[in-house]
N, C-alpha and C positions, 0 to 999 in steps of 0.2 A: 504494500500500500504506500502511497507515494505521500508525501509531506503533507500536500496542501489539501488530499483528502484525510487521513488522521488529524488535522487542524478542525475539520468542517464537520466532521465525528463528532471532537470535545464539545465542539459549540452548541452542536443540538442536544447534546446531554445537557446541558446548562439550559440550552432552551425548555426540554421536558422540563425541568426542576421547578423555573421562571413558571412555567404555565401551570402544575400541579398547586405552587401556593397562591396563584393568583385565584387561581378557584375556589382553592380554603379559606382567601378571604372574602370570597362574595359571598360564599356559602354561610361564615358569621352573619356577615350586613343580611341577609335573606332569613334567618333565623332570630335574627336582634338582640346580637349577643350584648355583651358591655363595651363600654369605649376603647377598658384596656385591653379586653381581648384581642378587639379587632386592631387597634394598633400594635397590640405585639407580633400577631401574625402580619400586618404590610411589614414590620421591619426585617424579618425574613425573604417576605417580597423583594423588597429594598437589596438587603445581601445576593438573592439569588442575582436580579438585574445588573448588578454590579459586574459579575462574575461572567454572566452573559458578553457583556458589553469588552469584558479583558478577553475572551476568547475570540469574541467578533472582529478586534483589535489584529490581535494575534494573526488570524486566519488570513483576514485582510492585507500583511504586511505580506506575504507570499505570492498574489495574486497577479500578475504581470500582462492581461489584459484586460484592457479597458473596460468593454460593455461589464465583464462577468462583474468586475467590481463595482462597476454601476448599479448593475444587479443586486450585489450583495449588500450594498449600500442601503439600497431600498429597502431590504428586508428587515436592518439593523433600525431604519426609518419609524416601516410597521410596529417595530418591538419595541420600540421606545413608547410610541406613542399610546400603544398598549398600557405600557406601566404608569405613562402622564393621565390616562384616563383614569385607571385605578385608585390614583395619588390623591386626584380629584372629587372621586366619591368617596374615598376613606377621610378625607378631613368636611365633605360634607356631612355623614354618617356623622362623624365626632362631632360638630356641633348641634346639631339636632339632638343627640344623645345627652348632650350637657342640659340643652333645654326645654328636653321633653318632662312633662309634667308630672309630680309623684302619680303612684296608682292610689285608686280609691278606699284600698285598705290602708296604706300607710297615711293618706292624709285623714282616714277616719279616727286613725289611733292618735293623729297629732292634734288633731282637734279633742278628743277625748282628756288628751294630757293639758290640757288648756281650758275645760269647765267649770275646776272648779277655780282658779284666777278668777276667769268669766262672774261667776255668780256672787262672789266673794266681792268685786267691784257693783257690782249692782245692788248687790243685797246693802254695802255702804252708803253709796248715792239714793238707796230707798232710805232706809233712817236717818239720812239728812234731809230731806226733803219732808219726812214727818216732824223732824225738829222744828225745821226755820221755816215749812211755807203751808202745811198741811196739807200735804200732795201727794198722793198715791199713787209707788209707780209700779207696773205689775209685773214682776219678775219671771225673766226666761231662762231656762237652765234646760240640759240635759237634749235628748235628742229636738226639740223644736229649736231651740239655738243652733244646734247642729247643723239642722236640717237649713235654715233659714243662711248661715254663714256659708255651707257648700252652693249653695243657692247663686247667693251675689257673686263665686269665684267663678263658676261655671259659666255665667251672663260675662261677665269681664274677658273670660277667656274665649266666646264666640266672639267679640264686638272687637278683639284683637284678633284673630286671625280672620274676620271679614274684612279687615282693614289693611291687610297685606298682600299687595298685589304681587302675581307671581308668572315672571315673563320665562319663557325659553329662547334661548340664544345659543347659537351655533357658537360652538369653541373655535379661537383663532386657529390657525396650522404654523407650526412653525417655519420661520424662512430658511433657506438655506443658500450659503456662500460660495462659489469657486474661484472667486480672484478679480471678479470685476470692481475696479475701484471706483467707479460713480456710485455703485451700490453699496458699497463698504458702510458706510456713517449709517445706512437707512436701518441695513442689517443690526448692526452693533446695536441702534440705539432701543429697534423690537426684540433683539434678543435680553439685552440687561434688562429692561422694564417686565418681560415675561417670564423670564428665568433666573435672573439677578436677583430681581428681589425676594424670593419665597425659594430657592433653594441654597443649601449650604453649597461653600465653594467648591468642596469634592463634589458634590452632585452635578457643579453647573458645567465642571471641565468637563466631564462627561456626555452631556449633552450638548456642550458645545461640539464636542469632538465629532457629532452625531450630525450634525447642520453643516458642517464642514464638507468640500469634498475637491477633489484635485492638488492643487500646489498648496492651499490652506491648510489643506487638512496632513498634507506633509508636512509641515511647518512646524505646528502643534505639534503633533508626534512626539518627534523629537525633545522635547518640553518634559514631558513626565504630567506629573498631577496639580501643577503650580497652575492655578485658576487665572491669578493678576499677570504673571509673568506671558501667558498665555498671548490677552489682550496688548501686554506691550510690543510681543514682538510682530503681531498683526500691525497694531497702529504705524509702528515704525517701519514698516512693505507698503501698508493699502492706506494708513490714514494718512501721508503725508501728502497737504495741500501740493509741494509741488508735482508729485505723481499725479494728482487728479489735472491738474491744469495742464500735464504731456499730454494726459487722453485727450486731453476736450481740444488743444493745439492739434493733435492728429487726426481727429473727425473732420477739424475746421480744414487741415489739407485734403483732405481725398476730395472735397469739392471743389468744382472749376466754374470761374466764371461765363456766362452766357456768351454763345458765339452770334455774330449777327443774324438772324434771321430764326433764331430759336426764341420760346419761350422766355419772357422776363421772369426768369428766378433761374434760383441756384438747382443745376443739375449734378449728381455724383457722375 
């Protein structure tokens, strides 16, 4: 068996792994387990994609034509965006889970722990009111308090979620780079705002690595895991003004000025 096939072996082993946990953890979120649960199994998730993406890597570094790595590219693309879905629903999972409301046996029992407070303040404000005004007030205790206080939370809690409108919106795609510098700044600036700011720097080299492709993603390589060092040695290839102003100097040559008798504008 030849190199680049034993490379493209390990990788789908990792891919089974990637896809086994991914399913354990929908199957939580589908069951309704706890918050920790379900975040402790994505970070498994999390581990296995890592693992993936170093074998992808790997495989990738052997490959010496073009389309196939295109190819393979793409696939690494799918898989990612796979795991960015997942990442997605597990921190929606989690915040819903934080503000989902107790069940109606534990808030029965907390109201329960709280009756006699309850009756003990009213039972006071009744024999003040018999003191100083001769007012009788008629004390509620016991299940009709009960009843009346789950009452008002239940109305509070329809009149807040009829008050939440709830849009669906198509997830962005991520862009991806191979070396054009007019597009450079556009790239950088949707990648940091999308990835930058909600993943740690190990996560984002990684996906940056994954949006990369050609001489870029050559470039990087050679880098390691350093996220910042990454962007500097980009900036200093694609960000610098004067590279951008050679392109734009070299479009401006390939055109020639009108001959007599042609069209007034510029032809290439």
């Amino acid at each position: 068996m030849s190199e680049e096939a034993t490379l493209k072996l390990r990788r789908r082993t990792a891919k089974g792994k990637f896809t086994r946990l991914e399913k354990a953890v929908q199957f939580l979120q589908n069951e309704n387990r706890s918050k920790s649960e379900v975040e402790e199994a994505f970070e498994e998730v999390s581990h296995a994609y890592q693992e993936v993406s170093e074998k992808h890597e790997t495989f990738t570094s052997v490959i010496t034509d073009d389309d196939e790595y295109e190819k393979q590219e793409k696939w690494m693309e799918d898989c990612q965006q796979a795991f960015l879905n997942l990442k997605i629903k597990v921190c929606d999972y989690c915040k819903q889970n934080v503000s989902r409301p107790r069940s109606p046996e534990t808030e029965s029992k907390a109201n329960k722990g709280t009756d006699y407070d309850t009756g003990n303040d009213i039972q006071s404000e009744t024999n003040d009111a018999d003191e100083y005004d001769g007012i009788v007030i008629e004390e509620i205790t016991g299940p009709d308090l009960e009843a009346q206080v789950q009452g008002c939370e239940l109305d509070q809690e329809k009149v807040v979620r009829r008050s939440i409108p709830h849009f669906k919106m198509e997830k962005p795609k991520m862009s991806r780079f191979g070396g054009n510098v007019r597009g450079y700044h556009i790239f950088k600036s949707d990648f940091t705002h999308m990835v930058g700011k909600v993943y740690s720097k190990r996560d984002s080299i990684t996906i940056l690595r994954s949006a990369l492709y050609g001489k870029p993603l050559e470039m990087v390589r050679g880098i390691g895991s350093n996220y910042d060092a990454a962007w500097e040695y980009l900036d200093s290839v694609y960000g610098d003004p004067r590279f951008i102003a050679d392109a734009i100097i070299n479009d401006i040559n390939k055109f020639k000025a009108v001959k007599e008798g042609e069209d007034s504008r510029f032809v290439s």
